[in-house]
N, C-alpha and C positions, 0 to 999 in steps of 0.2 A: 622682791623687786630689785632691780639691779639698775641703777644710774650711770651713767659712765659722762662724762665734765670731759670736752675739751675747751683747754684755754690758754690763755697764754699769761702769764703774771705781769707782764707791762700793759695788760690791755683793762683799763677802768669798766667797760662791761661787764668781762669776765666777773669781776670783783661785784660788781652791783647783782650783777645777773645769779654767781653763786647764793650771795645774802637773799636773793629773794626764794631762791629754789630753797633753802635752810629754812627760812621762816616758814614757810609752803611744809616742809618736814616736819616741822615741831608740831604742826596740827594734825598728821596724818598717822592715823592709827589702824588704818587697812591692814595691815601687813607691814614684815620688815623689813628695809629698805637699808642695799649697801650703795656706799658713792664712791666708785673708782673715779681717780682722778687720770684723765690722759693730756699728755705731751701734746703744744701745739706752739708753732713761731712765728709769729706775727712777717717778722722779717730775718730767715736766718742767716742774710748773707752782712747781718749787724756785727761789726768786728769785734772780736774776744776784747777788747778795753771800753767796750762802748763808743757813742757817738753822743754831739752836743741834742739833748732834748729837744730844744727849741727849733733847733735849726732842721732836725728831721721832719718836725712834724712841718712845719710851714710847707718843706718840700713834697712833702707826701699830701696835704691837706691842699696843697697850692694856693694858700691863705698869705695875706700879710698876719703882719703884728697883730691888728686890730680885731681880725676873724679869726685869728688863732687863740686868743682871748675869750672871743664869745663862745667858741665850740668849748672851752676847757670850765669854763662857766657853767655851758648846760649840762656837761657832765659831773660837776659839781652838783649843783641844783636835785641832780637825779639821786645822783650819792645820798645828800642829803632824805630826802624823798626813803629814801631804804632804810636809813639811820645809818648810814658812813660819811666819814670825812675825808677830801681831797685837798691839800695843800700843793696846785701845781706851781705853788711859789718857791715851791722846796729843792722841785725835781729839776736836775740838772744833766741826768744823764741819760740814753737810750742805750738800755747795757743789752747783750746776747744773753739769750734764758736759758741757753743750751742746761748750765749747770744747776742754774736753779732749779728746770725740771728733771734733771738727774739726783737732785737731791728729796726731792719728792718723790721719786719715784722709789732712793733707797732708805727711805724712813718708815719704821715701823706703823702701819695699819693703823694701827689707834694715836699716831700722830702726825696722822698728814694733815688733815681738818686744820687742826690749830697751827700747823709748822706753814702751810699754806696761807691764811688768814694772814699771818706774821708776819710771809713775803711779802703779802699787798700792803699792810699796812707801813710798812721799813720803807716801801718804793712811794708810795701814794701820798702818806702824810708825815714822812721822815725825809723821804729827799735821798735817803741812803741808795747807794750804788749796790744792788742784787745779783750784778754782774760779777763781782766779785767772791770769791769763795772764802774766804776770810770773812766777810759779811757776811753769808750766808750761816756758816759754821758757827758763828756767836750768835746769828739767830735761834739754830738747831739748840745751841748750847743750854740757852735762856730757856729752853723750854722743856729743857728734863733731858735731852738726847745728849750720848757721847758723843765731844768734840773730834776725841783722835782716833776716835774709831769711824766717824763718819768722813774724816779725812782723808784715812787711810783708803779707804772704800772709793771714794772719786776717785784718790790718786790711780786707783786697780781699775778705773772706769766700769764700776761696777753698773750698775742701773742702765749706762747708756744705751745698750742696746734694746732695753724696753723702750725708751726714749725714740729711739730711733725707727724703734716697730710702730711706735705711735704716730709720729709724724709721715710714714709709709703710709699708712694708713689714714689717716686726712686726706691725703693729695689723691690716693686710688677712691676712697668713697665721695671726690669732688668737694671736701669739706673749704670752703674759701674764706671764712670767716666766725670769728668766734668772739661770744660763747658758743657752743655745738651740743645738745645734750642729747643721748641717746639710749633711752629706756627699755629696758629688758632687748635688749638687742634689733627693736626695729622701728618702733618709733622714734621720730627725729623731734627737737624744738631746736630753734634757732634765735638767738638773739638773748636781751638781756630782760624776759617776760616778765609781767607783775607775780607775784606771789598767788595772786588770784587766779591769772591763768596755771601756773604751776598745779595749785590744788585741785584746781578742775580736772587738767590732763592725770594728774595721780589718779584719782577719783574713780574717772574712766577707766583707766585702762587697769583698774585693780580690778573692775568688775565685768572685763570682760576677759581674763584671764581665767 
């Protein structure tokens, strides 16, 4: 079975939504189960330095102060509810993921799971700016991969045009929102399911393959 993730690393969903698909995994012994991760941007026209947090979302959420609080509340609440943490007291910036999913995209197989995790968590409950490639590359670092070699590879704009195939691709299969998961090539979920739904839809569609 072949999962394919798209999302976006600024997007708290994605985040919750992965952990519940992963907890959903760890019980399914149907078969085995690969999860490509694909390329998605909430907003790509977000400039290479990022923009103030706050101020985007109000704009985009057309909230004051007060309702912008509440929504980042319930998405906390949910976090919690999955067993993650969300400090949007941290987060200061709405950075471009361009690179960050360039850098996912050029990390070895067996660490994008955790190289991924590590972006949400650096954004969500670090506050740190993933906009940056310098941050990202000390993330990569931290976690067993070469720094100057991963460096070097952005610099060559390696990955991007998978990156780039990916988000083609969103916009041609009308993808408008994420999380986006799509299984073995034709089943669609959308949104940020419980784990429960997740194991069901496995379940199913392990046995009618």
């Amino acid at each position: 079975m072949i999962i394919e993730i798209f999302q976006d690393v600024v997007c708290p969903w994605c985040r919750i939504g992965k952990k519940n698909l992963m907890d959903a995994l760890a019980e399914f012994t149907a078969e085995p189960v690969e999860v490509h991760y694909r390329a998605y941007q909430l907003d790509p026209s977000t400039p290479e330095e990022g923009s103030p947090f706050r101020d985007v979302m109000v704009k985009k959420m057309r909230a004051d102060e007060d309702r912008l609080n509440g929504m980042l509340q319930q998405v906390t609440d949910a976090g919690i509810a999955s067993g993650l943490h969300f400090d949007f007291s941290k987060v200061e910036k709405m950075p471009n993921t361009l690179k960050a999913h360039q850098l996912i995209a050029i990390a070895p197989t067996e660490n994008k799971k955790e190289l991924v995790d590590a972006i949400f968590q650096a954004y969500f409950e670090d506050g740190k700016d993933i906009g940056q490639v310098d941050v990202l590359l000390e993330l990569a670092e931290q976690h067993g991969l070469n720094r100057s070699q991963l460096a070097a590879s952005l610099l060559a704009k390696e990955g991007l045009e998978a990156v780039e195939d990916d988000l083609t691709f969103a916009s041609q299969a009308g993808v408008t929102g994420v999380p986006f998961f799509v299984i073995n090539g034709k089943y669609a979920l959308t949104g940020a399911q419980p784990s429960a739904t997740f194991s069901q839809v496995l379940q199913q569609i392990s046995e009618e393959s």
